[in-house]
C-alpha positions as CSV (number, residue, x, y, z in Angstrom):
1,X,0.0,0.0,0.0
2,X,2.6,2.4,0.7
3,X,4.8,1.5,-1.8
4,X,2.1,2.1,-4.4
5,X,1.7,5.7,-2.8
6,X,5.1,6.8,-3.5
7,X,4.5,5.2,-6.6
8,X,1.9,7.8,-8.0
9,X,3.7,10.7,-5.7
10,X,6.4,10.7,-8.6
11,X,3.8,12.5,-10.6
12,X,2.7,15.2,-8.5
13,X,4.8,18.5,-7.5
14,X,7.5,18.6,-5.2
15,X,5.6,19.6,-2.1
16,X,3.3,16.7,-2.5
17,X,6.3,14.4,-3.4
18,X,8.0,15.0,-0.1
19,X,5.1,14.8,1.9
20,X,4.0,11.5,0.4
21,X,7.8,10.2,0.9
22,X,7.7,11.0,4.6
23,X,4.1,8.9,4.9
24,X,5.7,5.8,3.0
25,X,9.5,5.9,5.3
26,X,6.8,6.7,8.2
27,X,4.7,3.5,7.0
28,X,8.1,1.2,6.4
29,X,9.1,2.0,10.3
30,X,5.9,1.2,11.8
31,X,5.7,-1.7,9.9
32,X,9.0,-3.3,11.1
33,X,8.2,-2.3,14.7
34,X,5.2,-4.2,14.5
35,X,6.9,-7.2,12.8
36,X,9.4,-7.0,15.3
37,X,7.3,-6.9,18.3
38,X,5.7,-9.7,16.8
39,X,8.6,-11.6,16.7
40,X,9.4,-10.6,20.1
41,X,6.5,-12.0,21.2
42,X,6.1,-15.4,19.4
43,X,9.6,-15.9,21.2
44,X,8.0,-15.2,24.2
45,X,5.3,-17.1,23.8
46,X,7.6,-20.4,22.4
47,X,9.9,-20.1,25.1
48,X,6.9,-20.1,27.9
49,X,5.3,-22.5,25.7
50,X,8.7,-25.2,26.0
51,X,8.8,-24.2,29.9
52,X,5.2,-25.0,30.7
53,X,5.4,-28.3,28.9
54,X,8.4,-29.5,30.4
55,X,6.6,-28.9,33.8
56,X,3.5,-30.8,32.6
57,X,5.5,-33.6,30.8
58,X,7.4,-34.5,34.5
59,X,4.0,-33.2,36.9
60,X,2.4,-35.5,34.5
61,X,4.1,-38.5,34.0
62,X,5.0,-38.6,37.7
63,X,1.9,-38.4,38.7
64,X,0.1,-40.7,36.1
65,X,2.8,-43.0,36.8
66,X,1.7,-43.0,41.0
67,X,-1.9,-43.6,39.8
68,X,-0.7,-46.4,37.6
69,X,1.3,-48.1,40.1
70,X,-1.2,-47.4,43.1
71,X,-4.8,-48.0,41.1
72,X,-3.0,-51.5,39.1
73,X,-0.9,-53.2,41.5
74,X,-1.9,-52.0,45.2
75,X,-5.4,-51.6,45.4
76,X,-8.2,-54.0,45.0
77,X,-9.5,-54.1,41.4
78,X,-13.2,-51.9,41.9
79,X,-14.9,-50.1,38.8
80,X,-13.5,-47.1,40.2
81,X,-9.9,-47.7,39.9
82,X,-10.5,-49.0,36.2
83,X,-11.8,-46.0,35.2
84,X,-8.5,-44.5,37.4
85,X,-6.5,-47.0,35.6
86,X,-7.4,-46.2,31.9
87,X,-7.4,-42.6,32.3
88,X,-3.8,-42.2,34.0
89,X,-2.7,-44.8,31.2
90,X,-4.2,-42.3,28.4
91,X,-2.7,-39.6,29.9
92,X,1.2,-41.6,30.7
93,X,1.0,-42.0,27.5
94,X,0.4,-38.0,26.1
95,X,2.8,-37.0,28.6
96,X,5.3,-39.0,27.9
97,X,5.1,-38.1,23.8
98,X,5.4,-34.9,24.9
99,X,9.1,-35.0,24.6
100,X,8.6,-34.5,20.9
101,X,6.8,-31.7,21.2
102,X,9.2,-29.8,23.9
103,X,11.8,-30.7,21.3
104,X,10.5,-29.5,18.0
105,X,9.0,-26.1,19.9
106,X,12.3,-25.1,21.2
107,X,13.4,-25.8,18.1
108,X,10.9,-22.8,16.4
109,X,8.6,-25.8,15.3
110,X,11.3,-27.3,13.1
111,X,10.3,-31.7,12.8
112,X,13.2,-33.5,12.2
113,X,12.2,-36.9,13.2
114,X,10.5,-37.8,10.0
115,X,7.2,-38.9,9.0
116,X,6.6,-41.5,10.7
117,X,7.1,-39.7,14.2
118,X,5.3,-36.9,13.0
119,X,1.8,-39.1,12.3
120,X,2.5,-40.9,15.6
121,X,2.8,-38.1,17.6
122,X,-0.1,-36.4,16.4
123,X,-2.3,-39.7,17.0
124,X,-1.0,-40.1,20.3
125,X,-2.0,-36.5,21.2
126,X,-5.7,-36.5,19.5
127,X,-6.3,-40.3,20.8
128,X,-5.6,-38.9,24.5
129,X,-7.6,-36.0,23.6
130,X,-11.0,-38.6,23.3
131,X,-9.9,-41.4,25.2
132,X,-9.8,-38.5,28.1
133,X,-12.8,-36.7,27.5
134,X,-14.4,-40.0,26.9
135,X,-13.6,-41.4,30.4
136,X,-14.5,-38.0,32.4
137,X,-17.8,-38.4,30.6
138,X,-18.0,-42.0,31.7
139,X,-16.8,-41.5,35.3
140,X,-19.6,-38.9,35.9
141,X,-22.1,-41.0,34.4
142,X,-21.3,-43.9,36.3
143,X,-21.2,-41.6,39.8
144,X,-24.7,-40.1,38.5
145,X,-25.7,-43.9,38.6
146,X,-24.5,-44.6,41.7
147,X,-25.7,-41.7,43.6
148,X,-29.6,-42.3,42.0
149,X,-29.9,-45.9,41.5
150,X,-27.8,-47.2,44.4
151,X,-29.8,-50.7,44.3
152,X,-29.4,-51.4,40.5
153,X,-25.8,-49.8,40.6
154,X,-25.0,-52.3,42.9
155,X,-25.8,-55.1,41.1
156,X,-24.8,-54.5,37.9
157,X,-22.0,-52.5,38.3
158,X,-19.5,-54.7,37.8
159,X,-15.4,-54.7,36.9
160,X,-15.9,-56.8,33.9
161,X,-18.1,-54.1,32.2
162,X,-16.5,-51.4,33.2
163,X,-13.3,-53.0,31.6
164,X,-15.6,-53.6,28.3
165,X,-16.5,-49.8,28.3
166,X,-12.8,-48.8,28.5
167,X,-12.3,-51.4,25.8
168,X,-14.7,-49.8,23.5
169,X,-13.9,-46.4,24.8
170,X,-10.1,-47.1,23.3
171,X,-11.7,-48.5,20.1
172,X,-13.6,-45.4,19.1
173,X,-10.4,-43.0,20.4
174,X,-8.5,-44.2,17.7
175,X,-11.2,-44.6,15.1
176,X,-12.0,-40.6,15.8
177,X,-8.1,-39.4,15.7
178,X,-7.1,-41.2,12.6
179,X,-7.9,-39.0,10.2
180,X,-5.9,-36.1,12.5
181,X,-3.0,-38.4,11.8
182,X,-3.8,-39.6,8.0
183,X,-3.9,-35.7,7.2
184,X,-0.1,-35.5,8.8
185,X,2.8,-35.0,6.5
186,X,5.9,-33.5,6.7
187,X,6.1,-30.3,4.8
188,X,9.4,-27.7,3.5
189,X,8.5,-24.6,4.5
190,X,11.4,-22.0,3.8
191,X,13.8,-24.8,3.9
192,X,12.9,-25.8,7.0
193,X,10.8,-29.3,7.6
194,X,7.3,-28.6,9.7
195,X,5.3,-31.4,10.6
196,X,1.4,-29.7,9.8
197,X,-1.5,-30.5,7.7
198,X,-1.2,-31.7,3.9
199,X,-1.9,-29.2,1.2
200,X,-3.6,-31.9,-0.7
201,X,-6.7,-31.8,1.2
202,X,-9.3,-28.9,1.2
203,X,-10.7,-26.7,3.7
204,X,-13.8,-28.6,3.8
205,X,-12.1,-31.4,5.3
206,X,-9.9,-29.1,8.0
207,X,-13.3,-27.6,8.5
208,X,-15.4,-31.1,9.5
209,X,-12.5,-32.3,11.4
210,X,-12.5,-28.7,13.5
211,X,-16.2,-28.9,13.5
212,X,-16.2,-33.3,14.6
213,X,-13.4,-32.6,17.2
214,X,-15.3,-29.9,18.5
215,X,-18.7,-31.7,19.0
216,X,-17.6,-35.0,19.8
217,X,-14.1,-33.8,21.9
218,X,-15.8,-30.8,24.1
219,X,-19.4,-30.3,23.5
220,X,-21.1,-33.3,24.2
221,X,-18.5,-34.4,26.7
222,X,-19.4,-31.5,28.6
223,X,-22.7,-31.2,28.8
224,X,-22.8,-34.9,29.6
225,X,-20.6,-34.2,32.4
226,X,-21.8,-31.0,33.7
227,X,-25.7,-32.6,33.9
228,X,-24.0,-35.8,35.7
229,X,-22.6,-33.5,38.2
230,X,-25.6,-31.5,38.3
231,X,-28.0,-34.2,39.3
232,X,-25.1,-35.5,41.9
233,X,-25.1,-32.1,43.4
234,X,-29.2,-32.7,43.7
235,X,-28.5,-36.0,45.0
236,X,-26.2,-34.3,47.7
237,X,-28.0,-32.3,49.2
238,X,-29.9,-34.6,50.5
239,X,-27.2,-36.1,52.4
240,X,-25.0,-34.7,55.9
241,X,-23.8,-31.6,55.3
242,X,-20.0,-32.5,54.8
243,X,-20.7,-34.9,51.8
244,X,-22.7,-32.0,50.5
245,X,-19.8,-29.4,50.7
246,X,-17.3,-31.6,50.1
247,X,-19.7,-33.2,47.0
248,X,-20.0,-29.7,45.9
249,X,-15.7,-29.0,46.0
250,X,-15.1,-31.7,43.8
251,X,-18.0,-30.9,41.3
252,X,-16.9,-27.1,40.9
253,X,-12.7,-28.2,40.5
254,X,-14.1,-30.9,38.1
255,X,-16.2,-28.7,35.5
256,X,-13.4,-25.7,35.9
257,X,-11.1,-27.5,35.1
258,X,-12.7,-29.5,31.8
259,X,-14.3,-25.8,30.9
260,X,-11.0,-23.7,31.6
261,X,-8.3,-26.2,29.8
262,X,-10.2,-27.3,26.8
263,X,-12.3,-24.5,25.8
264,X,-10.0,-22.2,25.0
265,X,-8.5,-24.3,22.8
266,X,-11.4,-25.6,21.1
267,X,-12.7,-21.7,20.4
268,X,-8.9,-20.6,18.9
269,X,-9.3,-23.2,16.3
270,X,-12.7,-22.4,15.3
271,X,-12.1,-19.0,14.7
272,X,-9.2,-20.1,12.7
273,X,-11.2,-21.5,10.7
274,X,-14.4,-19.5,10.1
275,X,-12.9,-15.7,10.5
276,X,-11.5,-13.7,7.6
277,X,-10.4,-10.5,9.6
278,X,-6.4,-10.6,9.2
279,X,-6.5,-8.8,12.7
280,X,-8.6,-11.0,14.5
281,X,-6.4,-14.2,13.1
282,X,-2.9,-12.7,14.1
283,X,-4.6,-12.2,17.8
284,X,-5.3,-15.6,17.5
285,X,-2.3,-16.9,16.3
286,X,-0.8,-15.2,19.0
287,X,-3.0,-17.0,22.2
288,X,-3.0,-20.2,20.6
289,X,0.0,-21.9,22.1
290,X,-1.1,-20.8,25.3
291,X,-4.9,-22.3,24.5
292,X,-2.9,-25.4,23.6
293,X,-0.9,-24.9,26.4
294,X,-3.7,-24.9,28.9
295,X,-5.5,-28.0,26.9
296,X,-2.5,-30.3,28.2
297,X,-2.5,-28.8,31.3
298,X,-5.6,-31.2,31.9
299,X,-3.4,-34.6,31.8
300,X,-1.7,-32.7,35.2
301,X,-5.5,-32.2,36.7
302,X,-6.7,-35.4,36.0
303,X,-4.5,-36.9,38.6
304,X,-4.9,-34.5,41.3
305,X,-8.9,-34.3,40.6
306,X,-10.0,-37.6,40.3
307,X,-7.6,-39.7,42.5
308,X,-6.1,-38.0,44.4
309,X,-8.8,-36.4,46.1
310,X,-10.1,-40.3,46.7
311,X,-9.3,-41.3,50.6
312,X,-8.5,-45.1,49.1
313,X,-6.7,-44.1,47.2
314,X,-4.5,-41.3,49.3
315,X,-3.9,-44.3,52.1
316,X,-2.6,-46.7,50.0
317,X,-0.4,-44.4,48.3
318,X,0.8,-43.3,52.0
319,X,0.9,-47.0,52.8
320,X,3.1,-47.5,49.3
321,X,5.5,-44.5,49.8
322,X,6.3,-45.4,53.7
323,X,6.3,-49.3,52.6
324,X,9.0,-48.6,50.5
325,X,10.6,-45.9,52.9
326,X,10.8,-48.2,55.4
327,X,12.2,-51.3,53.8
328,X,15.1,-49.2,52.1
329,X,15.8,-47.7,55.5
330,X,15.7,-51.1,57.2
331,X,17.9,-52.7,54.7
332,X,20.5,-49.9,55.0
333,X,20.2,-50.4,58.6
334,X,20.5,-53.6,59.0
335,X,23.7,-54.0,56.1
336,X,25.3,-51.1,58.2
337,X,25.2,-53.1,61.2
338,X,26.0,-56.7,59.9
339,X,29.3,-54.9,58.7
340,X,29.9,-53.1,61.9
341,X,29.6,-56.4,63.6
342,X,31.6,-58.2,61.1
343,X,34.6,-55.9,61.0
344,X,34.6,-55.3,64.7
345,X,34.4,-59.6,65.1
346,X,36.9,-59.3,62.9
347,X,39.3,-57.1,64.8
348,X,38.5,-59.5,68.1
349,X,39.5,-62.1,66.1
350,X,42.8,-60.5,65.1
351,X,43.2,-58.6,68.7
352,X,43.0,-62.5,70.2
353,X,45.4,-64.4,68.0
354,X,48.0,-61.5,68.7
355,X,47.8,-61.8,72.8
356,X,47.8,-66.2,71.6
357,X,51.2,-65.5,69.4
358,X,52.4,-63.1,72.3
359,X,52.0,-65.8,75.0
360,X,53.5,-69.2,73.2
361,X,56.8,-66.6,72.5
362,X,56.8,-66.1,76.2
């Protein structure tokens, strides 16, 4: 625009001329501060980005792995700690592919571990994407259950079924994220290799995927779970007072949570997608790694808001830790002693046949 300004300023008089120079030079330097702020602040953002996931990728898989150990190896096998089970396994397993991602950010988004790591990696990421929203919407169904039909629920609540529903759970996690990572391909842009979206496909199908992921990823999970926890809430208050409040903590952290880490996310890609104001999509561009930021922030939560605030699950993980404590502190113990004895038996031994040696020369 301003280059075609001083363009036709050649043809007027001199006054105009230099007026319509000092526009275009003004034009030029706004223009590079803006790119360069911009550039300031895509740094910014990438380096927070890398920080934040390299506290969610060790918060995450250190606490998924607890849940793991804890809900498959030390407690007793309940419907509860299946749905515990599959949920820390779905989100071990995002957290721990998050490696990838920490490495190709810091690296200003650059994919150098081929094709085939960039398809995984996306399928890894969608797939715990459902298989997590998918079990939240599960768990609070089968509390609302349990909190209305207490007879039935106890009868047909059972860990064989609630295995099943994980199994089938799994199945259509990976039937909905294949096409995320079908569409995957690794790309030169400027030389450098990105790992984004084919070219050969059109905007229809980025749009229906948006549009599917949106639906079947946050819409329906949510207001599945946020009636579940509404009618348990009901339920509650009906019971003592401290189930009530403490009913009603746990319902508030549980929807906050969902709502606050995936909706953001959800509404940055949409508008993506459906806005053509060049403003509004920089803005965009410029919260989305902190949307997607905030959308893995939820494999940290899961841990802390579904098991950890169980009392089963809090004693046998006390009972675990000081298990563990204890027997490496007795072993210690006991090795350090066994050696002190033996070396100071030793020294008797050695003290005695000298004073022997000393009396037969005498």
């Amino acid at each position: 625009m301003f280059y075609l300004i001083s363009v036709v300023s050649l043809h007027n008089a001199g006054c105009v001329e230099e007026q319509m120079s000092f526009l275009c030079c003004l034009g030029k330097s706004s223009s590079a501060a803006s790119q360069s702020a911009g550039s300031d602040w895509a740094t910014n953002v990438r380096i927070a980005s890398v920080v934040i996931y390299c506290i969610i990728c060790v918060l995450g898989t250190v606490g998924n792995g607890l849940v793991i150990y804890v809900t498959g190896f030390k407690m007793k096998r309940t419907v509860n700690s299946v749905w515990f089970l599959n949920l820390a396994l779905a989100d071990f397993l995002f957290t721990a592919f998050l490696v990838f991602t920490i490495i190709s950010t810091s690296q200003d988004h650059q994919w150098n571990l081929g094709r085939v790591m960039c398809k995984l990696n996306t399928f890894v990421i969608v797939v715990n994407m459902f298989a997590s929203v998918f079990l939240l919407l599960a768990i609070s169904l089968d509390r609302c259950l349990a909190t209305w039909v207490v007879v039935w629920a106890q009868n047909k609540r059972t860990v064989r079924k609630a295995q099943v529903i994980c199994a089938v759970i799994w199945a259509v996690a990976v039937a909905c994220s294949t096409p995320y990572a079908t569409f995957r391909e690794v790309l030169q842009i400027y030389n450098v290799n990105r790992c984004t979206y084919s070219v050969r496909h059109t905007s229809k199908e980025y749009f229906t995927l948006a549009i599917f992921r949106f639906v079947a990823g946050f819409l329906i999970p949510f207001l599945g779970i946020f009636v579940s926890y509404l009618a348990i809430y009901v339920r509650a208050r009906r019971l003592q007072r401290k189930r009530n409040k403490r009913s009603r903590r746990i319902i508030i952290a549980v929807i906050l949570a969902f709502f606050i880490c995936w909706l953001p996310f959800h509404v940055c890609q949409l508008i993506e997608l459906l806005s053509k104001n060049n403003q509004v999509l920089s803005n965009v561009r410029k919260i989305g790694p902190l949307s997607v930021c905030l959308a893995f922030l939820n494999s940290c939560l899961n841990p802390v808001l579904y098991v950890f605030m169980c009392e089963e699950f809090q004693k046998k993980l006390k009972q675990s830790i000081c298990h563990v404590l204890e027997s490496a502190l007795a072993e210690e113990h006991l090795s350090f002693i066994n050696k002190a004895i033996q070396s100071a038996s030793h020294r008797t031994l050695k003290c005695n046949n000298g004073k022997r040696n000393t009396f037969k020369t005498l």
